[in-house]
ROBA-963364 format. One record per atom (N, C-alpha, C, CB): residue in one letter; atom name; x, y, z negated. Coordinates in nm, 4 decimals, padded with zeros to 6 digits, m for minus. Glycine has a CB too. Example, Ala and Ser with C-alpha at 12.3 -4.5 7.8 and 13.67 -1.06 7.14 Angstrom:
REM residues 2
residu = A atome = N X = 01.3190 Y = m00.5690 Z = m00.7800
residu = A atome = CA X = 01.2300 Y = m00.4500 Z = m00.7800
residu = A atome = C X = 01.3200 Y = m00.3300 Z = m00.7800
residu = A atome = CB X = 01.1308 Y = m00.4473 Z = m00.9046
residu = S atome = N X = 01.2850 Y = m00.2250 Z = m00.7080
residu = S atome = CA X = 01.3670 Y = m00.1060 Z = m00.7140
residu = S atome = C X = 01.2900 Y = 00.0030 Z = m00.7870
residu = S atome = CB X = 01.4084 Y = m00.0598 Z = m00.5725
***
This chain:
REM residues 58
residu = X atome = N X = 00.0818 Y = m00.1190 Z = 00.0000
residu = X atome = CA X = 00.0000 Y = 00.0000 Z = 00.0000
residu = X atome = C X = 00.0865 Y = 00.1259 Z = 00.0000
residu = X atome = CB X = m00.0932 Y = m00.0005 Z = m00.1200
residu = X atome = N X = 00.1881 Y = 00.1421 Z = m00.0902
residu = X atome = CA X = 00.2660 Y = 00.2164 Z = m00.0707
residu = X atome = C X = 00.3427 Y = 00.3106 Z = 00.0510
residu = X atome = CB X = 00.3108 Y = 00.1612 Z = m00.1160
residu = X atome = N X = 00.4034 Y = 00.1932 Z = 00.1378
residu = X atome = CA X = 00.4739 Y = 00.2049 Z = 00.2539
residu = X atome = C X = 00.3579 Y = 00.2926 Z = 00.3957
residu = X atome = CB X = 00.5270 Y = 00.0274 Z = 00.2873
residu = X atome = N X = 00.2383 Y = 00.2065 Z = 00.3616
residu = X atome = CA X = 00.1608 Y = 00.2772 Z = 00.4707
residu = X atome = C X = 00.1061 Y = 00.4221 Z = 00.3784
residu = X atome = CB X = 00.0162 Y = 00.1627 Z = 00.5396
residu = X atome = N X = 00.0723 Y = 00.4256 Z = 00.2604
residu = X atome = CA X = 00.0491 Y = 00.5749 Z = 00.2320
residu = X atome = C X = 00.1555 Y = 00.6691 Z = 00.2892
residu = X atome = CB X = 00.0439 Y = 00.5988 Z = 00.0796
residu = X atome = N X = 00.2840 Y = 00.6236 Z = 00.2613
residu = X atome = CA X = 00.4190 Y = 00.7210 Z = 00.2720
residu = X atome = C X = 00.4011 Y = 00.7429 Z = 00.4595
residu = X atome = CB X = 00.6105 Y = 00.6158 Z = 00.2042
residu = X atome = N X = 00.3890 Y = 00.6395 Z = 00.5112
residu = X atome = CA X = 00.4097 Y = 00.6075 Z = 00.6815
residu = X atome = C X = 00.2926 Y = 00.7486 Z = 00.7114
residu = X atome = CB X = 00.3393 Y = 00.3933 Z = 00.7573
residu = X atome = N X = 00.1672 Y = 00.7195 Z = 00.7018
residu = X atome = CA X = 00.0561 Y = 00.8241 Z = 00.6970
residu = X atome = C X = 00.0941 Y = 00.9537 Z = 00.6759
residu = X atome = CB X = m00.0368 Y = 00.7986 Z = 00.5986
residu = X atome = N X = 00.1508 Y = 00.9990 Z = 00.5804
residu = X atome = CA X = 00.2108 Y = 01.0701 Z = 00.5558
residu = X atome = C X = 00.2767 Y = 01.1512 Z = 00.6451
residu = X atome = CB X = 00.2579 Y = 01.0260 Z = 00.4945
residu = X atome = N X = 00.4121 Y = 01.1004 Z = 00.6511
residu = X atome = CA X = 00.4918 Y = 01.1165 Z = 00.7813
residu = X atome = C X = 00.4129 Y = 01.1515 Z = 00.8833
residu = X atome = CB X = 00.5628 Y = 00.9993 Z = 00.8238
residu = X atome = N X = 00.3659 Y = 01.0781 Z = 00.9506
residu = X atome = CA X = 00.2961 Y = 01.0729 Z = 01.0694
residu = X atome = C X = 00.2206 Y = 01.2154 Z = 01.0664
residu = X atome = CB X = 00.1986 Y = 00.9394 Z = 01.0782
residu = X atome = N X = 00.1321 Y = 01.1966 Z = 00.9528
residu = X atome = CA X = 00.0424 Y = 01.3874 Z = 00.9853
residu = X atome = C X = 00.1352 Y = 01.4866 Z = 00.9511
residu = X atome = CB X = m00.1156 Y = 01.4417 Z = 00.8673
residu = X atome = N X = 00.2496 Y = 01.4535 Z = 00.8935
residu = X atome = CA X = 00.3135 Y = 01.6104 Z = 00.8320
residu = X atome = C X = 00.3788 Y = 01.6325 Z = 01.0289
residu = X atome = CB X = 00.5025 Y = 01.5908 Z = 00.6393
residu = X atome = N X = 00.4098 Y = 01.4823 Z = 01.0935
residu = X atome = CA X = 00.4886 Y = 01.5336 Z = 01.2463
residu = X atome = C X = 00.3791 Y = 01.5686 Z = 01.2869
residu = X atome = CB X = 00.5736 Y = 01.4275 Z = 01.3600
residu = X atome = N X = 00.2575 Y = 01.5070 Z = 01.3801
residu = X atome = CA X = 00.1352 Y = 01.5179 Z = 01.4444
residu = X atome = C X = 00.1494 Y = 01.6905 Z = 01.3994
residu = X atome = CB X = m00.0096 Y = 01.4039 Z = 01.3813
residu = X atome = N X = 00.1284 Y = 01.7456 Z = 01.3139
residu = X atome = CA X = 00.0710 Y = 01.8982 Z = 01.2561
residu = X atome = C X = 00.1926 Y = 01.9844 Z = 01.3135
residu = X atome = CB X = 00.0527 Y = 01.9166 Z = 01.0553
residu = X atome = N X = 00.3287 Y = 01.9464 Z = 01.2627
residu = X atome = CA X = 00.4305 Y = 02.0125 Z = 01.2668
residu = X atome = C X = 00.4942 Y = 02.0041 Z = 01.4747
residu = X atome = CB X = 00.5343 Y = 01.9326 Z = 01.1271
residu = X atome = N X = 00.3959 Y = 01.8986 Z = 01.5693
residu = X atome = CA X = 00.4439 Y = 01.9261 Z = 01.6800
residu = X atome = C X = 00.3634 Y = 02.0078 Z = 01.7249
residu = X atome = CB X = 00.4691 Y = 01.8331 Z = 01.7544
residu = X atome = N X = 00.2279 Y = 02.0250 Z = 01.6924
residu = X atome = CA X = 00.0726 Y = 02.0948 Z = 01.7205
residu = X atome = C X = 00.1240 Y = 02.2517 Z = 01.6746
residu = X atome = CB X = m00.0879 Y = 02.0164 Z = 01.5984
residu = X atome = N X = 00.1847 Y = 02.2645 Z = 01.5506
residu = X atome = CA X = 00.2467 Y = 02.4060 Z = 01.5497
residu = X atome = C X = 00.3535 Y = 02.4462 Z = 01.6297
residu = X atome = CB X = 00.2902 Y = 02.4352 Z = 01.4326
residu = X atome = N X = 00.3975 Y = 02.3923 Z = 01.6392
residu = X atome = CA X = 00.5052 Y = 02.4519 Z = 01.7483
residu = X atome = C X = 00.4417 Y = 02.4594 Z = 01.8661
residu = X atome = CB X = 00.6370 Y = 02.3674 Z = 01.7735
residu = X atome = N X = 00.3762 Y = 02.3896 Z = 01.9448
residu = X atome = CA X = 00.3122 Y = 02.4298 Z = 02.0820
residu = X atome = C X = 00.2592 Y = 02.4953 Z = 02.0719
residu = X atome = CB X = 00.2497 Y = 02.3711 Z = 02.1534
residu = X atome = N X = 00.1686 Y = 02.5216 Z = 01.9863
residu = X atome = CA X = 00.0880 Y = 02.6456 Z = 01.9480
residu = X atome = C X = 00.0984 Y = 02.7391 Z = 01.9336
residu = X atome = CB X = 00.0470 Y = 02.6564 Z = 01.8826
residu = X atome = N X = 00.1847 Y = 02.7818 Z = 01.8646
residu = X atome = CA X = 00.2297 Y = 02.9224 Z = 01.8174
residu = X atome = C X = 00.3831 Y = 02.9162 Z = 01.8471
residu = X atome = CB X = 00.1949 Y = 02.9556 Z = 01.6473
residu = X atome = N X = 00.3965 Y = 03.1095 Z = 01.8552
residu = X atome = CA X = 00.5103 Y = 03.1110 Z = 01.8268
residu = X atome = C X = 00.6172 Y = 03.1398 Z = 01.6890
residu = X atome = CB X = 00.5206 Y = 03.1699 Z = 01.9034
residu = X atome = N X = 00.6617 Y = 03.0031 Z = 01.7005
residu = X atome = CA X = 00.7789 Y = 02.9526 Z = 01.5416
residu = X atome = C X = 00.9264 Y = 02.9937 Z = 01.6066
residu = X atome = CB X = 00.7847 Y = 02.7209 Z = 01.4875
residu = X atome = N X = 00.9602 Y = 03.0944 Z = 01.4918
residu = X atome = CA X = 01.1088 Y = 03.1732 Z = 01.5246
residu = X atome = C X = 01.1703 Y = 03.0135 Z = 01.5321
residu = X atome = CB X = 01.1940 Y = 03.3096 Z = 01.3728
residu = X atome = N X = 01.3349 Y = 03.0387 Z = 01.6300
residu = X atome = CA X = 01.4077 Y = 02.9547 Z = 01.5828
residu = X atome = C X = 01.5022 Y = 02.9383 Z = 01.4717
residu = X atome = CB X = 01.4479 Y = 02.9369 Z = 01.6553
residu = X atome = N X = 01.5047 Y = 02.8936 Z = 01.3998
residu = X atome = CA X = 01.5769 Y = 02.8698 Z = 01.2591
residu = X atome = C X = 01.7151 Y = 02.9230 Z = 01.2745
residu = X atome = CB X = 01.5846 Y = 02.7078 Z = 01.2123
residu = X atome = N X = 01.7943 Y = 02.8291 Z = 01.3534
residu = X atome = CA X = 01.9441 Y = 02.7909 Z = 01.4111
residu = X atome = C X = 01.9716 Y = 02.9416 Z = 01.4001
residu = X atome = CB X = 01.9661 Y = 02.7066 Z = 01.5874
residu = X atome = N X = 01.8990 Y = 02.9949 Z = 01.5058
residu = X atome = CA X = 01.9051 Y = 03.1794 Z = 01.5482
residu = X atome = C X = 01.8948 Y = 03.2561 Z = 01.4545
residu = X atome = CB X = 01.7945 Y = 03.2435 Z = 01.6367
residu = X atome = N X = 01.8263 Y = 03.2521 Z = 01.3658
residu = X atome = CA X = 01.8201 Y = 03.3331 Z = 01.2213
residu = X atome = C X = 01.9002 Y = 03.2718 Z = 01.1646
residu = X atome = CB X = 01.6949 Y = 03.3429 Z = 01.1342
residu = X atome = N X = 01.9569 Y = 03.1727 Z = 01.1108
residu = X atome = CA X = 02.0260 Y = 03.1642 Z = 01.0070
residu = X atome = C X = 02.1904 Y = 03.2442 Z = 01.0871
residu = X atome = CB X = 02.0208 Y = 02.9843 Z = 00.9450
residu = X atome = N X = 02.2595 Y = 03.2320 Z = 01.2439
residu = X atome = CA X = 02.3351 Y = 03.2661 Z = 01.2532
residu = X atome = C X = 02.3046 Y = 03.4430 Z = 01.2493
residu = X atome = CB X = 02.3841 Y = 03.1899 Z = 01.3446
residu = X atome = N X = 02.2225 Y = 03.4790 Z = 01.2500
residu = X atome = CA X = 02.1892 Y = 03.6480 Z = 01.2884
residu = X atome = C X = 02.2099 Y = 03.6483 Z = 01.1422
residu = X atome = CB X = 02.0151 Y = 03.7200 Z = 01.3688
residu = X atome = N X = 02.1845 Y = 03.5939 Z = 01.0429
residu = X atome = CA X = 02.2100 Y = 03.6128 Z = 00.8897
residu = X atome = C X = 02.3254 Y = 03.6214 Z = 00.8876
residu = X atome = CB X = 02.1695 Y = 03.5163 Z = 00.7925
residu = X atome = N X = 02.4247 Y = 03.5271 Z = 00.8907
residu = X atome = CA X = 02.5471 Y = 03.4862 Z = 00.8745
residu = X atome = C X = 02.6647 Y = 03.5958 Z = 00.9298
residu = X atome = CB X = 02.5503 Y = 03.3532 Z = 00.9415
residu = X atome = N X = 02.5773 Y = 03.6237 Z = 01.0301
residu = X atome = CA X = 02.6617 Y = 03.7777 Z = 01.1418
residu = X atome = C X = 02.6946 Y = 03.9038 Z = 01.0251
residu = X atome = CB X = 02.5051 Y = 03.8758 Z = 01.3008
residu = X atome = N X = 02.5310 Y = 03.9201 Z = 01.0145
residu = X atome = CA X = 02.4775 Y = 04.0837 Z = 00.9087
residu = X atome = C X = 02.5731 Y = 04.0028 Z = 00.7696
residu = X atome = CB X = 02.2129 Y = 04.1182 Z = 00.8579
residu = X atome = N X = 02.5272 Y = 03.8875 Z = 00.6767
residu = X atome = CA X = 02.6764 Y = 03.9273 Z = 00.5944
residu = X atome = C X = 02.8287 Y = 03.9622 Z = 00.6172
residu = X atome = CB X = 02.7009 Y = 03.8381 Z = 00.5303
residu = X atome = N X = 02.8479 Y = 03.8580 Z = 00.6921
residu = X atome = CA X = 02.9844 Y = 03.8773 Z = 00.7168
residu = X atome = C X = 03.0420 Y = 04.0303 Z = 00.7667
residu = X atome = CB X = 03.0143 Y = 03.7742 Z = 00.8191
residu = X atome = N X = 02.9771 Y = 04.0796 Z = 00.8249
residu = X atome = CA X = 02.9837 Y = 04.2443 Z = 00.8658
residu = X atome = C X = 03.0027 Y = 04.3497 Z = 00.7186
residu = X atome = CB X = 02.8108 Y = 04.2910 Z = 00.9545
residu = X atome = N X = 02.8224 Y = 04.2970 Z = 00.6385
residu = X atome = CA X = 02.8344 Y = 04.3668 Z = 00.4748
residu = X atome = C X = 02.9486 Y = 04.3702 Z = 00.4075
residu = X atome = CB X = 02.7552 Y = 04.3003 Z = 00.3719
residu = X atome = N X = 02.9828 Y = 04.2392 Z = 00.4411
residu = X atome = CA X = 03.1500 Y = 04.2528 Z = 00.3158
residu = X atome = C X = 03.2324 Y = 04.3019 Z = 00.3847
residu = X atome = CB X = 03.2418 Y = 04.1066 Z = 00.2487
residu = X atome = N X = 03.2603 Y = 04.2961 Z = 00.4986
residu = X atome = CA X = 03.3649 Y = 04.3424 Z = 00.5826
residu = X atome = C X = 03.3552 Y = 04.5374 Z = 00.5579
residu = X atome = CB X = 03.3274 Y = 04.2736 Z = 00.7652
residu = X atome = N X = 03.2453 Y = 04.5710 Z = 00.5744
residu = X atome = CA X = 03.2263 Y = 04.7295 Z = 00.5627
residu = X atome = C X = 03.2161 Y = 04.7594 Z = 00.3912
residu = X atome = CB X = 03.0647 Y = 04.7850 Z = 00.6550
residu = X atome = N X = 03.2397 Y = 04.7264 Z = 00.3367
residu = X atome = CA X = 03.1961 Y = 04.7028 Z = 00.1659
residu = X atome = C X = 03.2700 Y = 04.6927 Z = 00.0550
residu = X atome = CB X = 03.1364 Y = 04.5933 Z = 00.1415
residu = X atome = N X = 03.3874 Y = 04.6004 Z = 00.1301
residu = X atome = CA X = 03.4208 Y = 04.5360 Z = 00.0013
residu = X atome = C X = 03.5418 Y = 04.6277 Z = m00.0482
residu = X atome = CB X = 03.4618 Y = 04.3686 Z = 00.0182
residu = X atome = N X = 03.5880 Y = 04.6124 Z = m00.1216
residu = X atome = CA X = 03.6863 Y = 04.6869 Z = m00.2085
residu = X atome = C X = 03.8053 Y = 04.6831 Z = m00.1991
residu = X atome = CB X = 03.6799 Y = 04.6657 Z = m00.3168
residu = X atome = N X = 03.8689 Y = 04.7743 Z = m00.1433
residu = X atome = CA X = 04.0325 Y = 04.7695 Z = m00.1272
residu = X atome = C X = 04.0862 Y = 04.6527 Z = m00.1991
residu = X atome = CB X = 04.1093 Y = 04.9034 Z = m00.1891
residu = X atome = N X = 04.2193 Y = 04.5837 Z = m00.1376
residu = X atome = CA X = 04.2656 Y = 04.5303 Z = m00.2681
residu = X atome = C X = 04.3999 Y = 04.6316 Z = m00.2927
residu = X atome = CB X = 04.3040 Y = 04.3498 Z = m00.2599
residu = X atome = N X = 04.4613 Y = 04.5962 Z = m00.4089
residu = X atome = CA X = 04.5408 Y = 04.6731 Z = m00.4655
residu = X atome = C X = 04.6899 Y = 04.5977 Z = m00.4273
residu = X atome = CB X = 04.4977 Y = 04.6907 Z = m00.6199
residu = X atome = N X = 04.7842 Y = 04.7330 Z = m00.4185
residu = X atome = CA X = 04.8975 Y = 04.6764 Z = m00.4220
residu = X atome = C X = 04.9983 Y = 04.5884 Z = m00.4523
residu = X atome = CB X = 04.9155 Y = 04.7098 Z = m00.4324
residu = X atome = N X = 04.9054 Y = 04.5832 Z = m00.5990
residu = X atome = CA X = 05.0360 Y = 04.4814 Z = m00.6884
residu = X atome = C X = 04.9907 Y = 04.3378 Z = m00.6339
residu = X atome = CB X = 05.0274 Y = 04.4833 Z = m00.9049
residu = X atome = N X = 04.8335 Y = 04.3180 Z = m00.5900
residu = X atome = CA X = 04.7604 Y = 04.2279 Z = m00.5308
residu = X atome = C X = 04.8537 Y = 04.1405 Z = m00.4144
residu = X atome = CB X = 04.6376 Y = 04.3057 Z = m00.4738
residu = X atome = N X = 04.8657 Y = 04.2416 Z = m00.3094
residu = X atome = CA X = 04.9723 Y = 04.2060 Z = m00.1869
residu = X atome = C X = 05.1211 Y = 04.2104 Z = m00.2414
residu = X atome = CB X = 04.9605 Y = 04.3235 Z = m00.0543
residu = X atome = N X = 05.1969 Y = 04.2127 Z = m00.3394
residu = X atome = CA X = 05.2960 Y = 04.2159 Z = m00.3493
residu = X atome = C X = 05.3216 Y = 04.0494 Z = m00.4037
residu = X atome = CB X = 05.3278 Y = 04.3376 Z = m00.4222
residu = X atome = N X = 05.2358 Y = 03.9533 Z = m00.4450
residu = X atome = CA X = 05.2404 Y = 03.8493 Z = m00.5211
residu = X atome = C X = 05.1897 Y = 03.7177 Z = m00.3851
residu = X atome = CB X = 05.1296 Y = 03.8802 Z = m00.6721
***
């Protein structure tokens, strides 16, 4: 009983989750997470705090 509750399961969370995507438009993930990854890496780059001399001398 188990295995087919869990199987059922599965099955409607895909069935729903392919019906949304044809359906509508769903950002792509991949694309946002790198457009994220861009805008931090930029933040710290414009941001972050000198380092200090004695820093680079070691």
């Amino acid at each position: 009983m188990g295995i087919i509750r869990s199987t059922f399961h599965f099955m409607l969370g895909t069935v729903c989750g392919v019906y949304v995507a044809q359906n509508y438009d769903v950002p792509n993930i991949h694309k946002l997470y790198k457009t994220g990854l861009v805008i931090a890496k930029h933040y710290e780059e414009n941001y972050r705090k000198p380092k200090k001399k004695e820093d680079e001398d070691l």
